[in-house]
The first five atom37 places (N, CA, C, CB, O) and aatype in JSON, in Angstrom:
{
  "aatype": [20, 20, 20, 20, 20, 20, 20, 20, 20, 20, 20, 20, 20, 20, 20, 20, 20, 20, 20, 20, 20, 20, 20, 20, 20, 20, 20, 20, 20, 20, 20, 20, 20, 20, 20, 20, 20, 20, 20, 20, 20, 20, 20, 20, 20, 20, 20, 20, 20, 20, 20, 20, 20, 20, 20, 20, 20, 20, 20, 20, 20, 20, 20, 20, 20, 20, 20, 20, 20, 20, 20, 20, 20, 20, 20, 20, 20, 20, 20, 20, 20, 20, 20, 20, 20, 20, 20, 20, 20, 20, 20, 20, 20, 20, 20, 20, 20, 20, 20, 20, 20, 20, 20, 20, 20, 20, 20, 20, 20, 20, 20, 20, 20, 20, 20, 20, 20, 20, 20, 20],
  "atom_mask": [
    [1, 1, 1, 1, 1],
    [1, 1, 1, 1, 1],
    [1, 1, 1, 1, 1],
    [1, 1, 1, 1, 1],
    [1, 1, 1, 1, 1],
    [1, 1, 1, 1, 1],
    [1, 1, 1, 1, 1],
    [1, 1, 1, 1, 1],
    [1, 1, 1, 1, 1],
    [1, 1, 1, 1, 1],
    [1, 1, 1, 1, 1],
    [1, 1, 1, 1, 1],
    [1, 1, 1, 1, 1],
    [1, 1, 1, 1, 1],
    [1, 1, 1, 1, 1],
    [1, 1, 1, 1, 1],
    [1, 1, 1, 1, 1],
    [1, 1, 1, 1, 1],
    [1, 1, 1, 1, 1],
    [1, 1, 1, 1, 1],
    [1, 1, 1, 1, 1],
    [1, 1, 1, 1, 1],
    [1, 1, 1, 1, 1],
    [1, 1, 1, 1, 1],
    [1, 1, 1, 1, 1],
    [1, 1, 1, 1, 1],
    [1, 1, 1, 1, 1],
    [1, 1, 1, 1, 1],
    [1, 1, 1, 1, 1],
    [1, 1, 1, 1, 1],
    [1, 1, 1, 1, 1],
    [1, 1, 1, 1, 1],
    [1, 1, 1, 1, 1],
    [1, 1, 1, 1, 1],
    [1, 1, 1, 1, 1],
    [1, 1, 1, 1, 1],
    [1, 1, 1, 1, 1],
    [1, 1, 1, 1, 1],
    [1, 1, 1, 1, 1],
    [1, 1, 1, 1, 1],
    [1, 1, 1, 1, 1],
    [1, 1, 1, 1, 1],
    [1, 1, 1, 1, 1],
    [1, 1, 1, 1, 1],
    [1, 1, 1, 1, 1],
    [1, 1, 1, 1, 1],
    [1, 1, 1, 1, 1],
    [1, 1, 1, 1, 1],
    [1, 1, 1, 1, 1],
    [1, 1, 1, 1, 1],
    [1, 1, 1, 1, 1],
    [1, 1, 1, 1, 1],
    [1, 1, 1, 1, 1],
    [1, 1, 1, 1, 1],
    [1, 1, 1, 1, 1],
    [1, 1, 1, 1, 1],
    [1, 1, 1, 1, 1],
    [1, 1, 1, 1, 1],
    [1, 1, 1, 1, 1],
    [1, 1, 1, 1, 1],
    [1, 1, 1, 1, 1],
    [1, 1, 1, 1, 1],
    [1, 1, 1, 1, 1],
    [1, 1, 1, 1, 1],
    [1, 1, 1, 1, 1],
    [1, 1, 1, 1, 1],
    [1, 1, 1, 1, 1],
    [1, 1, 1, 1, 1],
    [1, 1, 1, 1, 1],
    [1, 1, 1, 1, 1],
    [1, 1, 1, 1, 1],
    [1, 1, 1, 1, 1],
    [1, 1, 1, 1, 1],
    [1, 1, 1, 1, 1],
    [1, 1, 1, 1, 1],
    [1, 1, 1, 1, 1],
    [1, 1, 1, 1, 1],
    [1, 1, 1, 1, 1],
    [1, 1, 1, 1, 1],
    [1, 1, 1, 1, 1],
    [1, 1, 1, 1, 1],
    [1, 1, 1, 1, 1],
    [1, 1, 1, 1, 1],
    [1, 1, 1, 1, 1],
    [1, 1, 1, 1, 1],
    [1, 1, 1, 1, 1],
    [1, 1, 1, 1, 1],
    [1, 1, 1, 1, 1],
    [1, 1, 1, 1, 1],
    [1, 1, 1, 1, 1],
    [1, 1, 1, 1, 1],
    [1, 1, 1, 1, 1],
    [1, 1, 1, 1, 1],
    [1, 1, 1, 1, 1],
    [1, 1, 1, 1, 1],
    [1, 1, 1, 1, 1],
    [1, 1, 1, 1, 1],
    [1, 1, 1, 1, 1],
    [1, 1, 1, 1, 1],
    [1, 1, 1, 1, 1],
    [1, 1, 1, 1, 1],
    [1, 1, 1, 1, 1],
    [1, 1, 1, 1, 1],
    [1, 1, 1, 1, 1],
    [1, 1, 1, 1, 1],
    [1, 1, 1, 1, 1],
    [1, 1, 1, 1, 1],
    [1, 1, 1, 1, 1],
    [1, 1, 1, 1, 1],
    [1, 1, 1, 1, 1],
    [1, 1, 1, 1, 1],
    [1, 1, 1, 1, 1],
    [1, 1, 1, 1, 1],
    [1, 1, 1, 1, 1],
    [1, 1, 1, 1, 1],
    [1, 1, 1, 1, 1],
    [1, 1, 1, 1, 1],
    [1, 1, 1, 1, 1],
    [1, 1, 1, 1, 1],
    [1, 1, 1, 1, 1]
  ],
  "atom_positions": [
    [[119.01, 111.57, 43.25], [117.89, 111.58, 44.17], [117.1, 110.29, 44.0], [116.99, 112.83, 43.94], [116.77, 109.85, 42.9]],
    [[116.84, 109.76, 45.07], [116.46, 108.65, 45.02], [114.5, 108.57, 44.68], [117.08, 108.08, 46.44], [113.72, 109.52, 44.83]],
    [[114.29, 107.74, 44.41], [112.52, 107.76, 44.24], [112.26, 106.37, 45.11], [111.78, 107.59, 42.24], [112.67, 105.25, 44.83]],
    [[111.5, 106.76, 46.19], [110.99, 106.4, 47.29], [109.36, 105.84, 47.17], [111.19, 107.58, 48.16], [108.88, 106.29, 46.13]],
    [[108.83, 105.39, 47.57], [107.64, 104.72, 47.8], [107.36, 104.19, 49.54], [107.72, 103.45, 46.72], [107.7, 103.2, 50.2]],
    [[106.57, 105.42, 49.82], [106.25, 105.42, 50.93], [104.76, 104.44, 50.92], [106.24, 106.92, 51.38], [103.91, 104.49, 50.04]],
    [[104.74, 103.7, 51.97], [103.46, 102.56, 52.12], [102.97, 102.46, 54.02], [104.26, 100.58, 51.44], [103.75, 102.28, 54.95]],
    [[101.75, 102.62, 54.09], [101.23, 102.88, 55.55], [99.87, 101.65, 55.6], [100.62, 104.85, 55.78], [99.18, 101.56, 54.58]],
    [[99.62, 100.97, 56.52], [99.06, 100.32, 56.86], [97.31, 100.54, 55.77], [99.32, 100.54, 58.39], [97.08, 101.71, 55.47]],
    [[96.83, 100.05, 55.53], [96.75, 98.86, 55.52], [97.2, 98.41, 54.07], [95.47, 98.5, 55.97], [96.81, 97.29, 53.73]],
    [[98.07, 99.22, 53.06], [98.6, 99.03, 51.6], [99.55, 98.01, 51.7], [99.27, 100.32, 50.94], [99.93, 97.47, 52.74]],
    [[99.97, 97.73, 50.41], [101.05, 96.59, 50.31], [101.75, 97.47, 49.09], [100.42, 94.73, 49.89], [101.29, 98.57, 48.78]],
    [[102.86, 96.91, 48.44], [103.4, 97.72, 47.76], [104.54, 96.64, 46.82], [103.97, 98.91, 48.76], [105.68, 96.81, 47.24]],
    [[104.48, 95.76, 45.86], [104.99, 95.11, 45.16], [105.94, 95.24, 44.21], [104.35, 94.77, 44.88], [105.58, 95.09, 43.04]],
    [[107.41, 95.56, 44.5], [108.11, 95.64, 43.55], [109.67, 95.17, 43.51], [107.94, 96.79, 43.29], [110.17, 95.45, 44.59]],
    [[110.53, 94.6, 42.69], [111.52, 94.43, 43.06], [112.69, 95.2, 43.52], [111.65, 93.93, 42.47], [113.5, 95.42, 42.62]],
    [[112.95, 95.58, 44.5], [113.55, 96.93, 45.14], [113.66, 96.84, 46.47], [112.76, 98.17, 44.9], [112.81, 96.3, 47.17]],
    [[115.25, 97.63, 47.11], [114.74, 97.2, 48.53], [113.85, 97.7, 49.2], [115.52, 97.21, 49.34], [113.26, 98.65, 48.68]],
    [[113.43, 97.27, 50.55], [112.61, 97.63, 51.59], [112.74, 97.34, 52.85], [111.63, 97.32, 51.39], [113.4, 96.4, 53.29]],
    [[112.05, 98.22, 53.55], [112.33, 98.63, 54.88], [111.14, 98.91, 55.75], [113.15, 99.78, 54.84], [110.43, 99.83, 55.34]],
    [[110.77, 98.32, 56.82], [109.94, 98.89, 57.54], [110.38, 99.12, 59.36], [108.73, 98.03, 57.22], [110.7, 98.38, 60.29]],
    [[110.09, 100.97, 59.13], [110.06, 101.79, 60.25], [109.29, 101.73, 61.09], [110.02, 102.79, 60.07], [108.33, 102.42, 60.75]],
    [[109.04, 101.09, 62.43], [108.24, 101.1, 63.23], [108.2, 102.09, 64.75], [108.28, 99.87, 63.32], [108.57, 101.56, 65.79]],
    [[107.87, 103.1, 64.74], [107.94, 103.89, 65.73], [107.05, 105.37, 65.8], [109.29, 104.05, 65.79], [105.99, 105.45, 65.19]],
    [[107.55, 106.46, 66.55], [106.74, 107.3, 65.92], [106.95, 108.44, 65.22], [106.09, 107.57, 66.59], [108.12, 108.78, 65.05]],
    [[105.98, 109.2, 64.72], [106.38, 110.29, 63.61], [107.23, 110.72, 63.17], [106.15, 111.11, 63.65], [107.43, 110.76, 61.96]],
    [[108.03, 111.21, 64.12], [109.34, 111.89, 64.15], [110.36, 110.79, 64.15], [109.52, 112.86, 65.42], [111.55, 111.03, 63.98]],
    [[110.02, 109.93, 64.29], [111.39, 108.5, 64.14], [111.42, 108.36, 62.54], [110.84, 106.48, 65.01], [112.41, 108.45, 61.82]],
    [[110.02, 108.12, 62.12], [109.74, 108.03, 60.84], [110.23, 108.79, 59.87], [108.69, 108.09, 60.73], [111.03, 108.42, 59.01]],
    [[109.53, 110.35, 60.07], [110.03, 111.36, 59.47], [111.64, 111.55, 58.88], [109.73, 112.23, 60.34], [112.06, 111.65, 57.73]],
    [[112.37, 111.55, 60.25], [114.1, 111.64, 59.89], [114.43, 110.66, 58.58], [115.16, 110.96, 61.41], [114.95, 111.15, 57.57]],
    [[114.08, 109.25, 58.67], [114.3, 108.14, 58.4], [113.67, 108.51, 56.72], [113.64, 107.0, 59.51], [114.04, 107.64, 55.93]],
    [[113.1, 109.22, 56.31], [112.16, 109.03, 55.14], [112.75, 110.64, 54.38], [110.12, 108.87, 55.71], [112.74, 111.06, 53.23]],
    [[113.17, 111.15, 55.57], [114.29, 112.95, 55.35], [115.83, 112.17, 54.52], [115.06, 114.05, 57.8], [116.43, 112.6, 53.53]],
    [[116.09, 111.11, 55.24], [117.81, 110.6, 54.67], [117.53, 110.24, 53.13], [118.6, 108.88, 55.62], [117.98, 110.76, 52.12]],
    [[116.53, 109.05, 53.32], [116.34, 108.04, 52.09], [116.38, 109.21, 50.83], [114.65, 107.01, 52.17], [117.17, 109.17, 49.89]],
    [[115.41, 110.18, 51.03], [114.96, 111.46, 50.02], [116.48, 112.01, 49.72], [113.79, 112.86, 50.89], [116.23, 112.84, 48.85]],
    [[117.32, 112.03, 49.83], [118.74, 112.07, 49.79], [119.94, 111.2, 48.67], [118.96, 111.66, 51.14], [120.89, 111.63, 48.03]],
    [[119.48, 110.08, 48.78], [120.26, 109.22, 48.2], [120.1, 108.57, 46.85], [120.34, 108.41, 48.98], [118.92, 108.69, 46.55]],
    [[120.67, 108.04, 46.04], [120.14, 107.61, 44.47], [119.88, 106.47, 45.28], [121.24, 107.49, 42.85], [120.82, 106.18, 46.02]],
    [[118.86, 105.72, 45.36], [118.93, 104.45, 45.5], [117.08, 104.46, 45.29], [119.81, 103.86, 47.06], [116.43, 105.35, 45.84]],
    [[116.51, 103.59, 44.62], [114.65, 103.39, 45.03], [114.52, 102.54, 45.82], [113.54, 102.91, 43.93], [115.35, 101.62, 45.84]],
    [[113.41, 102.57, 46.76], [113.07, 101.88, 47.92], [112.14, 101.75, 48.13], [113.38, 102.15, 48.83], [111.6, 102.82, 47.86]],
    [[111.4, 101.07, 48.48], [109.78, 100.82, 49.62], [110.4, 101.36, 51.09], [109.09, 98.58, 49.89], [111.54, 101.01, 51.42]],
    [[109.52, 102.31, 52.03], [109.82, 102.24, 53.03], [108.15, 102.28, 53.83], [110.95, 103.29, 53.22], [107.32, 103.19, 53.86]],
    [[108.12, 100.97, 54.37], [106.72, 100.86, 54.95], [106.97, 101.36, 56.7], [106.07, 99.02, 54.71], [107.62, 100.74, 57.54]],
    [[106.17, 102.71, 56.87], [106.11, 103.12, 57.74], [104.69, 102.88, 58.71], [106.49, 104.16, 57.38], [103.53, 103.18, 58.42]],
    [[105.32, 102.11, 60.2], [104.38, 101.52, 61.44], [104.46, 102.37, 62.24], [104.69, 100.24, 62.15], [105.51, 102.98, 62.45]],
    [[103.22, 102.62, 62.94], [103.2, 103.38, 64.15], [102.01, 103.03, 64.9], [103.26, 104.83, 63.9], [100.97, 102.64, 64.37]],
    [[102.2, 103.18, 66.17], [100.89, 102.93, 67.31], [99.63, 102.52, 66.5], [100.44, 104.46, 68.28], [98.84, 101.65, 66.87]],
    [[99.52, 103.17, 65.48], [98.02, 103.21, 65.15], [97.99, 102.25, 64.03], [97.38, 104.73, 64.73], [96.87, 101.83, 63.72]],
    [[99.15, 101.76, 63.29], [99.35, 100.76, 62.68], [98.61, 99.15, 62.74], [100.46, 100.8, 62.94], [99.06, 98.27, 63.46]],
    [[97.58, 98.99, 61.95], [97.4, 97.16, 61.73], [98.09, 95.56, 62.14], [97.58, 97.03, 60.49], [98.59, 94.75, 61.36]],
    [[97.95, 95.46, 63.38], [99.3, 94.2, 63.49], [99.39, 93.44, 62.76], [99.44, 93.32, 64.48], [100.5, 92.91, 62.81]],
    [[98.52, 92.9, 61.78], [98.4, 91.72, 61.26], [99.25, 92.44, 59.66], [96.54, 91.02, 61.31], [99.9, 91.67, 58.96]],
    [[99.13, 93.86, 59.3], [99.83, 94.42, 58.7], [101.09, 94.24, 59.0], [99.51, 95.4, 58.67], [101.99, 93.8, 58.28]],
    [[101.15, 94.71, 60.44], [102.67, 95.14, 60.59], [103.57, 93.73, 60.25], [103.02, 95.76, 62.32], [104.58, 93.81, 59.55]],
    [[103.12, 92.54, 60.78], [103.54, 91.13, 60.95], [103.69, 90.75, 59.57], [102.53, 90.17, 61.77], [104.84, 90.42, 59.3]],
    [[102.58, 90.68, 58.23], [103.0, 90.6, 56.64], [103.89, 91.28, 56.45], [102.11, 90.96, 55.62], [104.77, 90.57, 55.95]],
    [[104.26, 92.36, 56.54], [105.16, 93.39, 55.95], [106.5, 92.6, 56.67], [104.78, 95.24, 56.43], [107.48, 92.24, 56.02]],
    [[106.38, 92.44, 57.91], [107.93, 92.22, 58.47], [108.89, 91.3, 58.2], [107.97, 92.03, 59.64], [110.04, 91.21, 58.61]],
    [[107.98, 90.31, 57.11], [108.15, 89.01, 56.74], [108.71, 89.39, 55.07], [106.61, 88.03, 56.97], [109.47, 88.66, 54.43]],
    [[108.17, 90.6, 54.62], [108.58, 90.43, 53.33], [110.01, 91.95, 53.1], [106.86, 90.54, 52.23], [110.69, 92.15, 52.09]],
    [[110.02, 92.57, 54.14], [111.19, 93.3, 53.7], [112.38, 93.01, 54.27], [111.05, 94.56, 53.84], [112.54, 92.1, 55.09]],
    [[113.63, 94.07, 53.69], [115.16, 93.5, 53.93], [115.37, 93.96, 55.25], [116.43, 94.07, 52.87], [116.2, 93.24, 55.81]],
    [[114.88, 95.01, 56.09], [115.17, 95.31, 57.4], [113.96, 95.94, 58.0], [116.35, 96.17, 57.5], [113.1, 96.68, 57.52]],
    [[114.13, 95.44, 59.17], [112.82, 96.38, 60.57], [114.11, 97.44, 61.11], [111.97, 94.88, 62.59], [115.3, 97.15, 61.14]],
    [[113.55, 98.59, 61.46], [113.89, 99.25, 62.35], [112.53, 99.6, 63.19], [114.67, 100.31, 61.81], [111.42, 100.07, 62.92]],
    [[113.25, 99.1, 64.39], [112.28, 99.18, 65.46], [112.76, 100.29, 66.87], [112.09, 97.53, 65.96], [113.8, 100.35, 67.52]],
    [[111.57, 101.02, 66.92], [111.64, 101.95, 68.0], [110.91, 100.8, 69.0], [110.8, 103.6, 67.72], [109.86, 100.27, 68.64]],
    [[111.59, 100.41, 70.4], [111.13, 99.53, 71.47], [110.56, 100.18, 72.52], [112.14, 98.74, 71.97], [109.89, 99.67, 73.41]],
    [[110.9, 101.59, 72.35], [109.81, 102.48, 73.36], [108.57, 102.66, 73.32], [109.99, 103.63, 73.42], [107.82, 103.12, 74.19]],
    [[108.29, 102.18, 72.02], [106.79, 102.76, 71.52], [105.68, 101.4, 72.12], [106.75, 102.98, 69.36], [104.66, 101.64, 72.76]],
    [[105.97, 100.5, 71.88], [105.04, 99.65, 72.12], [105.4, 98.52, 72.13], [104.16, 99.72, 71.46], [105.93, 97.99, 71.16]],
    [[105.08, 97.69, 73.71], [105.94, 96.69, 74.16], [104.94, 95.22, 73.19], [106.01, 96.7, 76.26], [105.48, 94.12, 73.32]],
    [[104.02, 95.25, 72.58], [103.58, 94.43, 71.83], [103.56, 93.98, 70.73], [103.01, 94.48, 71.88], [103.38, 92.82, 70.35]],
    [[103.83, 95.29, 69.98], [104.85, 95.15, 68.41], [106.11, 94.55, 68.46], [105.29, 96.57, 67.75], [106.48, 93.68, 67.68]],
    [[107.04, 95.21, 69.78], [108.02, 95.32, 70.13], [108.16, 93.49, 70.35], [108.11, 96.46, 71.27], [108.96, 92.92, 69.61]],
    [[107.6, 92.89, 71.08], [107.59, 91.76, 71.6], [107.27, 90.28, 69.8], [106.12, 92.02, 73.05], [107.54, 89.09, 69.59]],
    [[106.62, 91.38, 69.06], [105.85, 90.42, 68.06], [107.31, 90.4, 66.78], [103.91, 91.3, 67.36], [107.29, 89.37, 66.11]],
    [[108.36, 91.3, 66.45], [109.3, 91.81, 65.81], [110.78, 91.8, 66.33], [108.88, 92.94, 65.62], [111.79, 91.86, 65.63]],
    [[110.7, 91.73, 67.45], [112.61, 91.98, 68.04], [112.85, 90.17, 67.23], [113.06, 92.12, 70.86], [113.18, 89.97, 66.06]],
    [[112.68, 89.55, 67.84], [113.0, 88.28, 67.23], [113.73, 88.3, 66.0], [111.87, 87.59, 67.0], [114.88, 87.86, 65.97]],
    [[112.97, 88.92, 64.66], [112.88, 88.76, 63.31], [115.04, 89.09, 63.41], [111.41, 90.17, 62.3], [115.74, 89.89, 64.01]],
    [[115.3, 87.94, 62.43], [116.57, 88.05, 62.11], [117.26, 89.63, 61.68], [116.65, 87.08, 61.02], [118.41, 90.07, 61.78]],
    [[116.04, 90.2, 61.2], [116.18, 91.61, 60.15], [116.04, 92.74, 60.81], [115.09, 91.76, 58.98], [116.24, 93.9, 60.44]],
    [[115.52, 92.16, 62.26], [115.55, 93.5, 62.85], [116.48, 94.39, 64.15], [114.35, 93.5, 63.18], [116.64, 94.14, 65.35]],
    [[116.83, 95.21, 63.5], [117.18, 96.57, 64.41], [117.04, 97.02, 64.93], [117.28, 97.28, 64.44], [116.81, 98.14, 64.47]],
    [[116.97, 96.96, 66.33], [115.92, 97.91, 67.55], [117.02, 98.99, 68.46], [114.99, 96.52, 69.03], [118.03, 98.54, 69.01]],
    [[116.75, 100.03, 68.48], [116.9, 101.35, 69.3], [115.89, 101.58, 70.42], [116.79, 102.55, 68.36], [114.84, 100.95, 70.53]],
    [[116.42, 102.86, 71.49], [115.75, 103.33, 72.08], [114.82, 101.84, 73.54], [114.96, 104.15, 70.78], [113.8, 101.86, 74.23]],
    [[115.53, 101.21, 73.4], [115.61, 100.07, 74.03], [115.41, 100.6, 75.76], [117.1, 99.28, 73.55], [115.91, 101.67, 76.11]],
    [[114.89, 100.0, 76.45], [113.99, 100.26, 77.63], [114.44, 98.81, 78.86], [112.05, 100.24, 76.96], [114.79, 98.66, 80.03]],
    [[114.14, 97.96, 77.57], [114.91, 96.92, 78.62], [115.93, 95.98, 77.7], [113.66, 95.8, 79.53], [115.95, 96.12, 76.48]],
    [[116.66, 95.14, 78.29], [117.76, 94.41, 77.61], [117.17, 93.34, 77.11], [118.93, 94.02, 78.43], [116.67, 92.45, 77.8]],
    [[117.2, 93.39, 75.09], [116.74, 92.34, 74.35], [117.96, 91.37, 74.09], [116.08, 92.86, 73.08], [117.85, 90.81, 73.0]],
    [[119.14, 91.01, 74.83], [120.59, 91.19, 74.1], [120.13, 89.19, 74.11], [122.51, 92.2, 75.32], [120.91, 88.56, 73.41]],
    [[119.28, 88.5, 74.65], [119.05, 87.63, 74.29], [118.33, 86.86, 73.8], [119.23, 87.47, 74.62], [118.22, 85.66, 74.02]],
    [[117.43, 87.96, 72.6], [116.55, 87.68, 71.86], [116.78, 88.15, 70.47], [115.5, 88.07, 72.39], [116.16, 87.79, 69.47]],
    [[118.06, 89.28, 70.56], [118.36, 90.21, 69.38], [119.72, 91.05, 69.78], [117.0, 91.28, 69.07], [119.69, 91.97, 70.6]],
    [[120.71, 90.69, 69.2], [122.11, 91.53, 69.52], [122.63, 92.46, 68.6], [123.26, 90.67, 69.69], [123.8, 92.76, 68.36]],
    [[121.17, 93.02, 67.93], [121.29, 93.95, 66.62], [120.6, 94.89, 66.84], [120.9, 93.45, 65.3], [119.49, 94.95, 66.31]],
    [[121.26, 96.33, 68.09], [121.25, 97.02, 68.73], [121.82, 98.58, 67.9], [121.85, 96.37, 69.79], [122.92, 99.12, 67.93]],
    [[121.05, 98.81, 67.48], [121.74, 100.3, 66.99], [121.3, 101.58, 67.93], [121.2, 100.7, 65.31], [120.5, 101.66, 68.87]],
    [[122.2, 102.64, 67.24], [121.66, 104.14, 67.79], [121.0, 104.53, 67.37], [122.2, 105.14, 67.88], [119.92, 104.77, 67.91]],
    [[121.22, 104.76, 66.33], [120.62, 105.42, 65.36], [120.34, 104.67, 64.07], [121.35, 106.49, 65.14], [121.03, 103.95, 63.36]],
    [[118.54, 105.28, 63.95], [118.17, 104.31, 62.89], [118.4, 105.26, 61.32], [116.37, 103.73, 63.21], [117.68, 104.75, 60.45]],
    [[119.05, 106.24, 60.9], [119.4, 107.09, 60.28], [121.18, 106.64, 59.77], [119.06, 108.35, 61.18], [121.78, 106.48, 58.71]],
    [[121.45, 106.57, 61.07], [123.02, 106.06, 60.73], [123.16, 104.79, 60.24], [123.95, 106.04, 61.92], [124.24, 104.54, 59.71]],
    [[122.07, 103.65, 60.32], [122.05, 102.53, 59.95], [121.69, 102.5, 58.5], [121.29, 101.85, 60.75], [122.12, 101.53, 57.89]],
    [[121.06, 103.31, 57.9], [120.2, 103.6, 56.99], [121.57, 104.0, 55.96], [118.93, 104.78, 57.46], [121.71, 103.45, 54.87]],
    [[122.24, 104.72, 56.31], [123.02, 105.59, 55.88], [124.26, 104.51, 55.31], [123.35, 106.71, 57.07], [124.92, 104.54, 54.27]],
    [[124.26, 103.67, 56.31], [125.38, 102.33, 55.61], [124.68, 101.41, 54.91], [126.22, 101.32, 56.72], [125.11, 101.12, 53.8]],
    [[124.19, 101.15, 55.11], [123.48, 99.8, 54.18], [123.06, 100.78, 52.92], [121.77, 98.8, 55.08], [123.76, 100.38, 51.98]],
    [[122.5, 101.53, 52.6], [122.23, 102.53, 51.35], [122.87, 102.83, 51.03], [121.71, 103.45, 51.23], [122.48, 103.51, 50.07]],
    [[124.5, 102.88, 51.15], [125.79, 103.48, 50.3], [126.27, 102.43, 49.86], [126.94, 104.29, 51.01], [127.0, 102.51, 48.88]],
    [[125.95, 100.86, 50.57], [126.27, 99.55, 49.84], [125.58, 99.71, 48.83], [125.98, 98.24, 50.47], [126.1, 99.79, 47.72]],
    [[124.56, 99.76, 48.98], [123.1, 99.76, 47.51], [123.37, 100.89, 46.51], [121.16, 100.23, 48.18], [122.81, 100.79, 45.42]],
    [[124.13, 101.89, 46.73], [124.14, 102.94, 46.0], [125.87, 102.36, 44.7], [124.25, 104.57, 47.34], [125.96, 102.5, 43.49]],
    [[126.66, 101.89, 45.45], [128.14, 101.47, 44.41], [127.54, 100.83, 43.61], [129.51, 100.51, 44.96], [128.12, 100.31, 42.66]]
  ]
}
């Protein structure tokens, strides 16, 4: 079982370990924080949502190993993050395919591979 470190706006969270920040809402979050609780691996997972700090969200996006981004939620996060090399966007509304060609379904199933690398 993995030991997790959940972090929400406006905290920071310093340690050598990976990290991840979820940007979307509750229930995007939730699933995503249901898998991790699953796996041997420790993690930071900094969870964004609507009500989230931008100037937060923007430090954080800079210092972890992946964004997963929900693009339904908010076309201004959405616009400030698709860019980032690290990030992952779902639930896509309009076509980012030339700003970001790192298009998943599922941000659970993504989670699920990269954490079984980290886990061997």
């Amino acid at each position: 079982m993995s030991k997790f470190t959940i972090v929400t706006s406006p905290d920071y969270y310093f340690m050598d370990q990976p990290s991840v920040l979820s940007y979307g809402l509750d229930t995007n979050n939730e699933s995503v924080c249901n898998y991790i609780n699953e796996v041997d691996v420790d993690i930071t997972v900094y969870l964004g949502t609507p009500s989230s700090d931008l100037n937060w969200l923007v430090n954080v996006s800079r210092s972890v190993d992946y964004i997963l981004l929900n693009t339904s939620v908010d076309m201004l996060v959405t616009g400030l993050l698709i860019d980032k090399p690290n990030t992952y966007y779902y639930n896509n509304i309009i076509n980012f395919d030339i700003l970001n060609k790192q298009q998943i379904e599922d941000p659970v199933a993504f989670l699920i591979s990269w954490l079984n690398q980290l886990e061997v």
